[in-house]
ZADO-1210 file (C-alpha; in nm, 4 decimals, padded with zeros to 6 digits):
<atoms>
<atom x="-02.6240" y="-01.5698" z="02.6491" code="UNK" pos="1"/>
<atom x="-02.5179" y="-01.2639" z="02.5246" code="UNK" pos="2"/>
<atom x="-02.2638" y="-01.1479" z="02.7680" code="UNK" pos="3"/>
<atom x="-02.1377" y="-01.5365" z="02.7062" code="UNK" pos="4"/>
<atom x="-02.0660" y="-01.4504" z="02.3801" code="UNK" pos="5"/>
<atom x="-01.8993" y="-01.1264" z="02.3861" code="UNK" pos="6"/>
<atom x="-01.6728" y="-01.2828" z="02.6793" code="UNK" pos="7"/>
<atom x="-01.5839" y="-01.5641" z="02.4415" code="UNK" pos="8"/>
<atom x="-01.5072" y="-01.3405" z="02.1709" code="UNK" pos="9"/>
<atom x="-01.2792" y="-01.1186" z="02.4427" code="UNK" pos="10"/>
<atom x="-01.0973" y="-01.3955" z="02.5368" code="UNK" pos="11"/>
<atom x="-01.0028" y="-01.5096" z="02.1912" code="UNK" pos="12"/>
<atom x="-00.8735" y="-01.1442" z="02.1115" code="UNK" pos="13"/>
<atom x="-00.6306" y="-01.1703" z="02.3942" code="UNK" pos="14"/>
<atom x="-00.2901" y="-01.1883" z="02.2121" code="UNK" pos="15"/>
<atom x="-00.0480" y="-01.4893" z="02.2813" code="UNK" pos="16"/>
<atom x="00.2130" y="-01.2449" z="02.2815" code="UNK" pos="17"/>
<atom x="00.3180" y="-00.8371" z="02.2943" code="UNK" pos="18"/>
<atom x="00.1583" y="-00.7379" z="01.9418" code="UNK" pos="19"/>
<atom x="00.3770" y="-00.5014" z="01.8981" code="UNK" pos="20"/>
<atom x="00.6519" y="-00.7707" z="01.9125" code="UNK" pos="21"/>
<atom x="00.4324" y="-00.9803" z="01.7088" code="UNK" pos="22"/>
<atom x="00.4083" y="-00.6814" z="01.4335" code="UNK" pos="23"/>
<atom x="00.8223" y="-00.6386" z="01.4199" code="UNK" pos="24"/>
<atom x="00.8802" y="-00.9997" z="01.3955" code="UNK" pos="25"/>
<atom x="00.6285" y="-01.0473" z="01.1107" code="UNK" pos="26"/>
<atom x="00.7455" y="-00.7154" z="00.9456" code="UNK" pos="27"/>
<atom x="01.0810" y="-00.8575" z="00.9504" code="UNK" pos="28"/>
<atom x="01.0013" y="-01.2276" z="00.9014" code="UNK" pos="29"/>
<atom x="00.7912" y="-01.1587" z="00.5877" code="UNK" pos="30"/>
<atom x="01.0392" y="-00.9140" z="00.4194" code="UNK" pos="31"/>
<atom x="01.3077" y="-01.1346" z="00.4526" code="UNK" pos="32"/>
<atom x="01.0819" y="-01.4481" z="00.3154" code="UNK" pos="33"/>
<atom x="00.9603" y="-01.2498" z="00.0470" code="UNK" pos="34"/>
<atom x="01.2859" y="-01.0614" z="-00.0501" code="UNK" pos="35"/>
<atom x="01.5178" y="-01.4010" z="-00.0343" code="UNK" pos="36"/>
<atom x="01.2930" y="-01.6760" z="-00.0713" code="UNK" pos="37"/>
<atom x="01.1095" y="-01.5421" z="-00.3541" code="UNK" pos="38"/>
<atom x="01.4489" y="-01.4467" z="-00.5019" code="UNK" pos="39"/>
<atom x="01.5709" y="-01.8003" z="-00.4649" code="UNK" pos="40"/>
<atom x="01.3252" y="-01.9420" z="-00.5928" code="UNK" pos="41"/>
<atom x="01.3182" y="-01.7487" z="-00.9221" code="UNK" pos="42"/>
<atom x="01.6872" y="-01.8151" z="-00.9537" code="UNK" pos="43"/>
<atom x="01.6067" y="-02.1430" z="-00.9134" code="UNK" pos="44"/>
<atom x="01.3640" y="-02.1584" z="-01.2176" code="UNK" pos="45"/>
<atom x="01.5086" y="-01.9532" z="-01.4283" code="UNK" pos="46"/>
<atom x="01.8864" y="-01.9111" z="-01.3417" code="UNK" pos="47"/>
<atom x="02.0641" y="-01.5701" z="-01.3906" code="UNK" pos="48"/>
<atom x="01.9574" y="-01.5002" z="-01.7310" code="UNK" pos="49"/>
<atom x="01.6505" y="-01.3018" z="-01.6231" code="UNK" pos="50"/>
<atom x="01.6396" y="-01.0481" z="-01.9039" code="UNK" pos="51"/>
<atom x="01.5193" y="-01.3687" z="-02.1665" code="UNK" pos="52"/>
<atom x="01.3179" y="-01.5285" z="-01.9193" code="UNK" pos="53"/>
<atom x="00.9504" y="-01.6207" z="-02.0170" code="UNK" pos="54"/>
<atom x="00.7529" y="-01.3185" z="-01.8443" code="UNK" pos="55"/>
<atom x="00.4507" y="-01.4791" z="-01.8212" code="UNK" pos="56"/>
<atom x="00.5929" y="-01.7260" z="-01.6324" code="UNK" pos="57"/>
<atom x="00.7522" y="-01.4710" z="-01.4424" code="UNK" pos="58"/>
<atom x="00.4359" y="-01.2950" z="-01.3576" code="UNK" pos="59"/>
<atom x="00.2421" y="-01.6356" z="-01.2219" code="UNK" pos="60"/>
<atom x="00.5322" y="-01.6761" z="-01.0060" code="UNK" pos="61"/>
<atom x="00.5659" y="-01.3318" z="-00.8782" code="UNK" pos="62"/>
<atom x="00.1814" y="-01.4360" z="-00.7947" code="UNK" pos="63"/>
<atom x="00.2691" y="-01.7036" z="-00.6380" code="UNK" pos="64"/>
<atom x="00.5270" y="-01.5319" z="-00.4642" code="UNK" pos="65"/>
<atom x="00.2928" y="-01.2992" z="-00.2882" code="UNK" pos="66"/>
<atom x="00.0302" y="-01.5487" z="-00.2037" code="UNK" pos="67"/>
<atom x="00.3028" y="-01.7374" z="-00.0244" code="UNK" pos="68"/>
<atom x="00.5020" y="-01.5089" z="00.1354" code="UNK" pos="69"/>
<atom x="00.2830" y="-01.2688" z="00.2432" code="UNK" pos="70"/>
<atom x="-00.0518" y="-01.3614" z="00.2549" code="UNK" pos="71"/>
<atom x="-00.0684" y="-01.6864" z="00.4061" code="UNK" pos="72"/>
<atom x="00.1824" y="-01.5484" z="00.6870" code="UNK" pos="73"/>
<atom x="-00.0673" y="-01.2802" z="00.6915" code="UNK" pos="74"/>
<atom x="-00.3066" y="-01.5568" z="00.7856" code="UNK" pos="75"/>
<atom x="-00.0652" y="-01.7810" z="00.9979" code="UNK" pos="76"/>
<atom x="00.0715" y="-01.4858" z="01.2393" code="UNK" pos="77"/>
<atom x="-00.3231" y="-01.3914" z="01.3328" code="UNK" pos="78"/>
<atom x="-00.3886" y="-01.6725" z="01.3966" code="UNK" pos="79"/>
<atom x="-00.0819" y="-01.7944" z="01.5992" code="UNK" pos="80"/>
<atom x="-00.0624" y="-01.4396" z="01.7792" code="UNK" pos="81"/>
<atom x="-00.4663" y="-01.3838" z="01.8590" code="UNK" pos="82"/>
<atom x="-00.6369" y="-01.6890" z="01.7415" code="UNK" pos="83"/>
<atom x="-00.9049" y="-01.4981" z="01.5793" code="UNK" pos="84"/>
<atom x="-00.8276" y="-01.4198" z="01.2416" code="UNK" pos="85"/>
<atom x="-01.1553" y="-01.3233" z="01.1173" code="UNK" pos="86"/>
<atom x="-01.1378" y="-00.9874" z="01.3886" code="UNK" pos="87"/>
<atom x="-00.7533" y="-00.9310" z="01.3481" code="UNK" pos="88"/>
<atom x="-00.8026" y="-00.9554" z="00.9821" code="UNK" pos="89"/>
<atom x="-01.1432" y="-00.7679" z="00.9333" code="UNK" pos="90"/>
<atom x="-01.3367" y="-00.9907" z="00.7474" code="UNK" pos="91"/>
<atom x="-01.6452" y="-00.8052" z="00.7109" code="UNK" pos="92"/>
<atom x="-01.8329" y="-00.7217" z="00.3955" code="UNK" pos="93"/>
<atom x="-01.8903" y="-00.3829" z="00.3583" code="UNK" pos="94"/>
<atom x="-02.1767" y="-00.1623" z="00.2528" code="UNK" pos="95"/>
<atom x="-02.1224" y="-00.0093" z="-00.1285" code="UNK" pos="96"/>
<atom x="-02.1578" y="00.3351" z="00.0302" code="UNK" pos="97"/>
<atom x="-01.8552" y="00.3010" z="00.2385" code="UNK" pos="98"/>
<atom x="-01.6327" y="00.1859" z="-00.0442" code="UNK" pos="99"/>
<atom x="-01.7553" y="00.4487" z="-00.2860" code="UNK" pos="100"/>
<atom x="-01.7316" y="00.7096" z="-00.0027" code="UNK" pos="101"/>
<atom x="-01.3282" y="00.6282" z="00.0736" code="UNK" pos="102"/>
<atom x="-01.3108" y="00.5581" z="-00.3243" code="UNK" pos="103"/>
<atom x="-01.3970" y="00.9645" z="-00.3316" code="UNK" pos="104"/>
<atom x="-01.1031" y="01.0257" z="-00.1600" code="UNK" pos="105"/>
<atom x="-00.9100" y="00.7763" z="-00.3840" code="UNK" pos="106"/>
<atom x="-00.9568" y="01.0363" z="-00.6763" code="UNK" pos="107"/>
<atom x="-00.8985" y="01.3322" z="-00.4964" code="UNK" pos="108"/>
<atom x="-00.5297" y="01.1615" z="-00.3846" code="UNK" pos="109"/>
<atom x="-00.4074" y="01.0155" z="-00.6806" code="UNK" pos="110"/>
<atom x="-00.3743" y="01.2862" z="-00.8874" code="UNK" pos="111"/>
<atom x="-00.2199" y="01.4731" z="-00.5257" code="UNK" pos="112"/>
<atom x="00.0735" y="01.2369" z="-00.4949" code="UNK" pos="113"/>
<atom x="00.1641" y="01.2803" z="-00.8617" code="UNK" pos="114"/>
<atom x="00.1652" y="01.6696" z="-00.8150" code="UNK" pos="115"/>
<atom x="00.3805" y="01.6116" z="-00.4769" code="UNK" pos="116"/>
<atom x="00.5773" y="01.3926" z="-00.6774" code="UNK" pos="117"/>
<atom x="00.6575" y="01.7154" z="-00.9255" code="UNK" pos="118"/>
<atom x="00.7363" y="01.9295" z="-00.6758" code="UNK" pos="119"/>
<atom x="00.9414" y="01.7120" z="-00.4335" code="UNK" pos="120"/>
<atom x="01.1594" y="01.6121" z="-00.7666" code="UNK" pos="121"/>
<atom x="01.1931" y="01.9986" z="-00.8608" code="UNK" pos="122"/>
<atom x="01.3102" y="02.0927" z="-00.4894" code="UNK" pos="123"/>
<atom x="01.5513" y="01.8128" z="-00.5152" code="UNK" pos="124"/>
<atom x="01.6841" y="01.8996" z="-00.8443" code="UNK" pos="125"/>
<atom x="01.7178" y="02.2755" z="-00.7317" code="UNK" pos="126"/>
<atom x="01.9057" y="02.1472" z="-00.4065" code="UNK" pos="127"/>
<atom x="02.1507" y="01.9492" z="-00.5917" code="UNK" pos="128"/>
<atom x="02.2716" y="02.2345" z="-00.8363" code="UNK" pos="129"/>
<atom x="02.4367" y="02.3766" z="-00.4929" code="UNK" pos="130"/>
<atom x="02.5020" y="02.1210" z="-00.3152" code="UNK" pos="131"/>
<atom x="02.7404" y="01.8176" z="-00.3838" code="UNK" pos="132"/>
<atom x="02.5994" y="01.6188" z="-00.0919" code="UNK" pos="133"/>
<atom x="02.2219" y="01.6531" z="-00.2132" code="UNK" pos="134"/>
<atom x="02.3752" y="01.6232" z="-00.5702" code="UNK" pos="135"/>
<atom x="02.5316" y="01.2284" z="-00.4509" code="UNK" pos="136"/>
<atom x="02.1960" y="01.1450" z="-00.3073" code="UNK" pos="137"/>
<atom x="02.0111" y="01.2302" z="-00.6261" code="UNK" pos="138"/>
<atom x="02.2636" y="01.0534" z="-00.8000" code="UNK" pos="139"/>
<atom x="02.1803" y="00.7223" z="-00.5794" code="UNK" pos="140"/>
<atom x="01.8378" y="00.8170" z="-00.5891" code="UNK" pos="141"/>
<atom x="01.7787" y="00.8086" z="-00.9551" code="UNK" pos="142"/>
<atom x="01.9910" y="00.4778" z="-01.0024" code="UNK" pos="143"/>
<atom x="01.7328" y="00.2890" z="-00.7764" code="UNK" pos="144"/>
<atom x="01.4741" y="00.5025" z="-00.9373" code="UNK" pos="145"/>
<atom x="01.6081" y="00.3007" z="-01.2800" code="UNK" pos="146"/>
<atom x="01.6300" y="-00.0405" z="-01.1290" code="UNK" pos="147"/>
<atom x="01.3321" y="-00.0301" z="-01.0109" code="UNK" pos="148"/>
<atom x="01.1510" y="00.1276" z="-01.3527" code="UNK" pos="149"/>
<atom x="01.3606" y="-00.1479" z="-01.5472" code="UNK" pos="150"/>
<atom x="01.1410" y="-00.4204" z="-01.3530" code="UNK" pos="151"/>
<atom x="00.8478" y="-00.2730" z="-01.3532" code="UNK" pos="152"/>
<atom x="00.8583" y="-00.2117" z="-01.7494" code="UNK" pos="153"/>
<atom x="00.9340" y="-00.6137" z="-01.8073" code="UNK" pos="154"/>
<atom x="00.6326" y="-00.6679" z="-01.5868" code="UNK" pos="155"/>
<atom x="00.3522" y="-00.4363" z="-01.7188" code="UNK" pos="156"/>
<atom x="00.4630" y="-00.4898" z="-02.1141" code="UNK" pos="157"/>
<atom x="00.2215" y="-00.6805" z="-02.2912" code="UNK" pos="158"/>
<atom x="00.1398" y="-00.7546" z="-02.6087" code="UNK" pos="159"/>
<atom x="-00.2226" y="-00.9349" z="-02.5943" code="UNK" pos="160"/>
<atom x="-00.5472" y="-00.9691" z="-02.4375" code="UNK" pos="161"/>
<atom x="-00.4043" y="-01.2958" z="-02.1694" code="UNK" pos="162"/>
<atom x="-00.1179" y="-01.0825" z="-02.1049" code="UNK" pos="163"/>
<atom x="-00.3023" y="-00.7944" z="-02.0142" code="UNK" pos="164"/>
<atom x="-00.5229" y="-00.9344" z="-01.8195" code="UNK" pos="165"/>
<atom x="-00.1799" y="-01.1416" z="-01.6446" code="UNK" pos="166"/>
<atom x="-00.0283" y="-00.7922" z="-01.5736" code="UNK" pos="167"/>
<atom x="-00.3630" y="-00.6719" z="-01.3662" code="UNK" pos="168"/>
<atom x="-00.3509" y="-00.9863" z="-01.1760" code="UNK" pos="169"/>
<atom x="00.0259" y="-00.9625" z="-01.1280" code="UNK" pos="170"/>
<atom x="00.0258" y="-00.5592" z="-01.0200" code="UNK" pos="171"/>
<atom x="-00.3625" y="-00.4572" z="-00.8746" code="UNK" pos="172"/>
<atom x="-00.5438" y="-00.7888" z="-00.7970" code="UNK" pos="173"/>
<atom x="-00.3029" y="-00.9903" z="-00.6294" code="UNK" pos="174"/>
<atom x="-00.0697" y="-00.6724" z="-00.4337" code="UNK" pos="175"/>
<atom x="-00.3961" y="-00.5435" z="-00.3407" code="UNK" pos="176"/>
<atom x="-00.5288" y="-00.8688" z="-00.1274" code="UNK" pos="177"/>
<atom x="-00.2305" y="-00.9851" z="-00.0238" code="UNK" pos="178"/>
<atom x="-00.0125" y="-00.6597" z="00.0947" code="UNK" pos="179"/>
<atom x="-00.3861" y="-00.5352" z="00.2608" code="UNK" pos="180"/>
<atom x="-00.4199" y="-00.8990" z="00.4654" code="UNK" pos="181"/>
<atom x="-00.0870" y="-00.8464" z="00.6031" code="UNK" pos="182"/>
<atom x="-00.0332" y="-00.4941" z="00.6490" code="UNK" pos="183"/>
<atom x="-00.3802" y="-00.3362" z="00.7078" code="UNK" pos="184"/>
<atom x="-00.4623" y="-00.6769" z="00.8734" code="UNK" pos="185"/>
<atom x="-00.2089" y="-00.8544" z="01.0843" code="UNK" pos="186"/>
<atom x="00.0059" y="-00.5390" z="01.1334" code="UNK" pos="187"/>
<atom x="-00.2068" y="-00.2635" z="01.2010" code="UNK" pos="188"/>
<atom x="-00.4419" y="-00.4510" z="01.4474" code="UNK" pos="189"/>
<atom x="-00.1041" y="-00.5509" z="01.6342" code="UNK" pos="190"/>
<atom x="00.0003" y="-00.2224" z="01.6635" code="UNK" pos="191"/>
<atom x="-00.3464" y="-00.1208" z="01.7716" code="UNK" pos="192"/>
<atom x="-00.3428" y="-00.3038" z="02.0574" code="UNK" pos="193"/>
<atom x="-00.1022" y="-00.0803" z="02.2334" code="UNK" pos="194"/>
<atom x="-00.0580" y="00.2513" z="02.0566" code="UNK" pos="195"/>
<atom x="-00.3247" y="00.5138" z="01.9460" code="UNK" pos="196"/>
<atom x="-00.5312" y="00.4212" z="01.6262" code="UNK" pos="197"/>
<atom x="-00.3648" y="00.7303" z="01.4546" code="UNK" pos="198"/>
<atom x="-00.0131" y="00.5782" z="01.5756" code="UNK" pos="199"/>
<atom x="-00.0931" y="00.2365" z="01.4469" code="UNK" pos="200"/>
<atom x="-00.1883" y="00.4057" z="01.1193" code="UNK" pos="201"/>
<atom x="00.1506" y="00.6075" z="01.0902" code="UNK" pos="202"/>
<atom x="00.3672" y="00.3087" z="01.1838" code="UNK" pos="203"/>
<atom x="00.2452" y="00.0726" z="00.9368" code="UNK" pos="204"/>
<atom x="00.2263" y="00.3302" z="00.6511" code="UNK" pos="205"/>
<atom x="00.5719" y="00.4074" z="00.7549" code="UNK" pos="206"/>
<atom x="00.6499" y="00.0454" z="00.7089" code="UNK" pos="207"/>
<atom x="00.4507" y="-00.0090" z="00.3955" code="UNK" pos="208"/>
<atom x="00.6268" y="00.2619" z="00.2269" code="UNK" pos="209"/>
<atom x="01.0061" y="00.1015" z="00.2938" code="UNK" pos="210"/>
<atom x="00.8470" y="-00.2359" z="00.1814" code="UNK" pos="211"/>
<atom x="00.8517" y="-00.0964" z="-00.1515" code="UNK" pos="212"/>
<atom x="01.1805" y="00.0131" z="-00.2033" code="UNK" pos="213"/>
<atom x="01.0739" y="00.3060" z="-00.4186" code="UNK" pos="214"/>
<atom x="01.2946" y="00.5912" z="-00.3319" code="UNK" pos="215"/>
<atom x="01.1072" y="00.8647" z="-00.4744" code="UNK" pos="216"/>
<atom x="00.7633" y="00.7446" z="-00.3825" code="UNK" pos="217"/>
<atom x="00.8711" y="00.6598" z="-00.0952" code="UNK" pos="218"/>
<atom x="00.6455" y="00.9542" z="00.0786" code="UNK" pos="219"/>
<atom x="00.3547" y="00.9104" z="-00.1404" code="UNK" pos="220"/>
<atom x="00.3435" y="00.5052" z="-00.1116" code="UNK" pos="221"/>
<atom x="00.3612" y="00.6528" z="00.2889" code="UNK" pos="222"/>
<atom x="00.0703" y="00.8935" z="00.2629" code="UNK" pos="223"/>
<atom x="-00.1587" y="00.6073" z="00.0758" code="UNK" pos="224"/>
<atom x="-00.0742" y="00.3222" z="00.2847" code="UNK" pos="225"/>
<atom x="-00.2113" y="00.6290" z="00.5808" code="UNK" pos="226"/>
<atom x="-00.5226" y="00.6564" z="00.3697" code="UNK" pos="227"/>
<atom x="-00.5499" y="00.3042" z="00.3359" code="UNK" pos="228"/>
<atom x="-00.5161" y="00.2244" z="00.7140" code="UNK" pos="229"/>
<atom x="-00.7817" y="00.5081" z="00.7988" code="UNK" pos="230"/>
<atom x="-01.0358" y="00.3038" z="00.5379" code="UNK" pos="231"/>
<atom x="-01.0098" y="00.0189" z="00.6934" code="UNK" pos="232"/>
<atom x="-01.0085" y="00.1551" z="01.0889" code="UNK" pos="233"/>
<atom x="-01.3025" y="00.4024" z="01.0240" code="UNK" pos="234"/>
<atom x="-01.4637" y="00.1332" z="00.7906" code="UNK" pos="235"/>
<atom x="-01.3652" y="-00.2108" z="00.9692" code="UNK" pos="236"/>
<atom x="-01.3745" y="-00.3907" z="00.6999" code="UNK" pos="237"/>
<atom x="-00.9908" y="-00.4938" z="00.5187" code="UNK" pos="238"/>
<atom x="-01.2241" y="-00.5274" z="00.2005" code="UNK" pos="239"/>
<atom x="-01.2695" y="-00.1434" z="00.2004" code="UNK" pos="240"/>
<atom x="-00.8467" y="-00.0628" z="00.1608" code="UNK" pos="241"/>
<atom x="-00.8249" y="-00.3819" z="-00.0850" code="UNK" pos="242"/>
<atom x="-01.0343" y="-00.2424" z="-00.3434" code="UNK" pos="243"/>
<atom x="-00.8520" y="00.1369" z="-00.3422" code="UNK" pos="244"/>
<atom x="-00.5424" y="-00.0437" z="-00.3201" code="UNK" pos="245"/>
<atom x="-00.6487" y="-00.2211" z="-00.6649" code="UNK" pos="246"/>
<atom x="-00.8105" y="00.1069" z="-00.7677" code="UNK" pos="247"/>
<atom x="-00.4965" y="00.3061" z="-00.7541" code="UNK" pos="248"/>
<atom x="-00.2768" y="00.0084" z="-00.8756" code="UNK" pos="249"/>
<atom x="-00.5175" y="-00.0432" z="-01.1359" code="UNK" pos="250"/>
<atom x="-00.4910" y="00.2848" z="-01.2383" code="UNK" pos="251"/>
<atom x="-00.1505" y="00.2513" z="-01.2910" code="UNK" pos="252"/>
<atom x="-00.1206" y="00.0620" z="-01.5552" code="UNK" pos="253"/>
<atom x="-00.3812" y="00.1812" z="-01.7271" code="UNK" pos="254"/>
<atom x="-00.1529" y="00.5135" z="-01.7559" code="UNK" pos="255"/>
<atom x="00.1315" y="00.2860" z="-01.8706" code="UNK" pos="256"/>
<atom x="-00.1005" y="00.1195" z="-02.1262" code="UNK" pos="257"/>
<atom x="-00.1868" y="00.4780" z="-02.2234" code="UNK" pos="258"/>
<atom x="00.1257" y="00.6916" z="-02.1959" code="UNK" pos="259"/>
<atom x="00.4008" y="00.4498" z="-02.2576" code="UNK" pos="260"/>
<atom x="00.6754" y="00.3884" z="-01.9918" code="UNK" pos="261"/>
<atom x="00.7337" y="00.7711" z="-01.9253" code="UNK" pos="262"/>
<atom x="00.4398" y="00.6938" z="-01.6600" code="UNK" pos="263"/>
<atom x="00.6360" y="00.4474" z="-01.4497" code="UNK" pos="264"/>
<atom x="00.9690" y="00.7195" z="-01.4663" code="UNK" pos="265"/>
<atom x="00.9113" y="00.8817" z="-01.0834" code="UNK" pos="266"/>
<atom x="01.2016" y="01.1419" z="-01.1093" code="UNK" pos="267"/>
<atom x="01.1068" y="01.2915" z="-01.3835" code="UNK" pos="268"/>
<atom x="00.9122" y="01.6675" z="-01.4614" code="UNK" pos="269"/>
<atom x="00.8496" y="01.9508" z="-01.6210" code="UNK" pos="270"/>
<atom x="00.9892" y="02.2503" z="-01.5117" code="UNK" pos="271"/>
<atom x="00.7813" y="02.5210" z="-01.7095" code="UNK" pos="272"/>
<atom x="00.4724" y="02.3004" z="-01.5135" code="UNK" pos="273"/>
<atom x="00.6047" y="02.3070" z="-01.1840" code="UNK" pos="274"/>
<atom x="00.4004" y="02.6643" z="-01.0859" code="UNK" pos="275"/>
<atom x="00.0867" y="02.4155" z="-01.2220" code="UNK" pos="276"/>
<atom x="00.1901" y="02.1425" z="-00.9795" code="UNK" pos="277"/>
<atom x="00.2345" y="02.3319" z="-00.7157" code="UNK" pos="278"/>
<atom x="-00.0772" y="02.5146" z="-00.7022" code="UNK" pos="279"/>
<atom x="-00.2473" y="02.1972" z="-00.7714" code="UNK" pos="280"/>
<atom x="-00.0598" y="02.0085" z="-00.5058" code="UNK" pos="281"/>
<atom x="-00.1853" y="02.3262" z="-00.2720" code="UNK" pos="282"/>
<atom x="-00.5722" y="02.3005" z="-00.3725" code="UNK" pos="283"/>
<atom x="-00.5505" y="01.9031" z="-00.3269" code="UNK" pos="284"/>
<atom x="-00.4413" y="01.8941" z="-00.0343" code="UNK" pos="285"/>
<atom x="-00.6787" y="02.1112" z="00.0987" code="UNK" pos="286"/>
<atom x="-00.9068" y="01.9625" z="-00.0389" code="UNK" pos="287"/>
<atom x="-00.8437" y="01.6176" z="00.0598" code="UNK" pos="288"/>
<atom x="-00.7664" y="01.6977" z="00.4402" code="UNK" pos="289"/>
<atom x="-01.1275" y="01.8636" z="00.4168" code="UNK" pos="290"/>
<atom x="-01.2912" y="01.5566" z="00.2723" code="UNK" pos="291"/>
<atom x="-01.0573" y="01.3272" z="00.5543" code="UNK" pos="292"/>
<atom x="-01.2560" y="01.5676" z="00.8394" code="UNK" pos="293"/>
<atom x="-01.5907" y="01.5472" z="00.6754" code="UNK" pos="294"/>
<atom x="-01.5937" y="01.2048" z="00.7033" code="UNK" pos="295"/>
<atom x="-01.4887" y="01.1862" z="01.0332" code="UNK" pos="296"/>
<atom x="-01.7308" y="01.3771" z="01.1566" code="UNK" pos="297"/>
<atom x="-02.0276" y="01.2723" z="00.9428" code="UNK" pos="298"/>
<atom x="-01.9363" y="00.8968" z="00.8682" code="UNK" pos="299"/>
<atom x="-02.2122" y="00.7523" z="01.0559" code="UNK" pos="300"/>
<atom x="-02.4653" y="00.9132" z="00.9127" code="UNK" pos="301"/>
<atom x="-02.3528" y="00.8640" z="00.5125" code="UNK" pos="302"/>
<atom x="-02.3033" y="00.4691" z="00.5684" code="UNK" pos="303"/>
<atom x="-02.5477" y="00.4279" z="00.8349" code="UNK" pos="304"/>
<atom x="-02.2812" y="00.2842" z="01.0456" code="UNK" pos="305"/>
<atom x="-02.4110" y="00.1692" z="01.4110" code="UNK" pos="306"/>
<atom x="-02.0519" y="00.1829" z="01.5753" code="UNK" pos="307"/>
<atom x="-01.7887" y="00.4713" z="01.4552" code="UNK" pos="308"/>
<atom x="-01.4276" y="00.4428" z="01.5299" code="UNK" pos="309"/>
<atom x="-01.2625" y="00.7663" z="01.6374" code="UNK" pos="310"/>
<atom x="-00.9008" y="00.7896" z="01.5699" code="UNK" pos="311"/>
<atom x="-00.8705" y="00.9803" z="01.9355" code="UNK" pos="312"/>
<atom x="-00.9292" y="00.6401" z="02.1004" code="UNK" pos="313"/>
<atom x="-00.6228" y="00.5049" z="02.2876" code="UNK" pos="314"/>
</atoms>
């Protein structure tokens, strides 16, 4: 009965179609949805004038938006492509040692990425005093850097108690679930099924990060999405990278509600702190590669795990 069982559940893993394929065309089919049909669909309820349109309203549908057009494809492509969704997606509960264990490494890269941040922006701004060329790109660079601050600050402003609780939803709950389903889920499982669990990781970090469109995180959102697809391989459970997705999101605005906007400003830093930075960029790395091999190696025996997946599988 057993061997029944496990043949049934091999058979409904076999894709209807290449995954990686299936990963491009939902990569591209979801981005476009997302990008033009959630864009037409705010024009169409509140017209141009965007600037005096009623934010909460904004936020529901930005919500809505991601429910839409990327979870439930999320959904629909696993289950059109491999028919099991509850395997491609990894729907399994996990065990609160595992998600404190990869939370761990959640506070050890936070505060990483904002010290890489400091010291990627100070190269930059060093480069572009003699260079023209690097000077243009900065240029570019900072202008998207604004657009994209100008949203953000019309989304995370809030003046009560409903409207703070309406930006969490909007910017940790609802990112974290959905953007995990679909990127951890459908897309990394594609990829898995013909590349290297480490080159399944990379691709759809590399692809989370260009989702985005945040130019100067653009290698930090990179290096978490990597983090997040590690959590959810070594863990196999898309529960584990949804909550440090909300964690870190969550943390967010909590900065913003604490600090003020300069927290949401990505090109900006202190040179007199950039010695700081760097030698804390230095330690925390270190540090978090260690923590990364420790549990690797010992991951088993801190969650009492049965099954351990090893990124050195093909």
């Amino acid at each position: 009965m057993q061997n029944n069982n496990d043949n049934k559940n091999d058979f409904r893993e076999i894709p209807t179609m290449s995954p990686t394929k299936a990963a491009l065309l939902g990569l591209i089919a979801v981005f476009f949805i997302f990008q033009f049909g959630g864009g037409l669909l705010t024009l169409s309820i509140f017209g141009f004038d965007l600037n005096n349109a009623d934010m909460n309203l904004m936020r529901l549908l930005t919500i809505g938006s991601q429910i839409l057009f990327i979870l439930f494809p999320a959904i629909l492509f696993s289950k059109l492509v491999f028919i099991d969704v509850t395997s491609t997606i990894r729907f399994r509960i996990p065990k609160p040692k595992e998600v404190g264990l990869f939370a761990v490494g959640m506070i050890i890269l936070v505060p990483l990425l904002q010290d890489y941040l400091h010291v990627q922006n100070y190269i930059l701004l060093e480069l572009s005093k003699s260079s023209s060329f690097v000077s243009g790109i900065k240029n570019f660079l900072d202008m998207l850097d604004k657009m994209v601050e100008e949203t953000y600050l019309q989304i995370l402003t809030a003046n009560n108690p409903l409207e703070y609780l309406l930006v969490i939803a909007t910017v940790s709950i609802t990112p974290a679930i959905c953007e995990e389903f679909f990127f951890r889920g459908f897309v990394q499982k594609s990829f898995e099924y013909k590349h290297k669990p480490i080159t399944a990781i990379l691709l759809t970090s590399i692809f989370f990060g260009l989702y985005h469109f945040n130019p100067y995180g653009l290698l930090p959102l990179i290096a978490l999405g990597g983090y997040l697809g590690y959590s959810v391989y070594k863990s196999d459970s898309i529960f584990v990278p949804v909550v440090l997705h909300f964690l870190n999101n969550f943390i967010a605005i909590i900065a913003f509600f604490v600090f003020g906007k300069e927290e949401l400003i990505q090109s900006n830093f202190e040179v007199e702190k950039i010695e700081t930075h760097t030698i804390s960029f230095i330690l925390l790395l270190a540090l978090f590669i260690g923590f990364v091999i420790f549990i690797s190696r010992n991951y088993n025996k801190l969650t009492n795990k049965e099954v351990q997946n090893d990124l050195s599988e093909v």
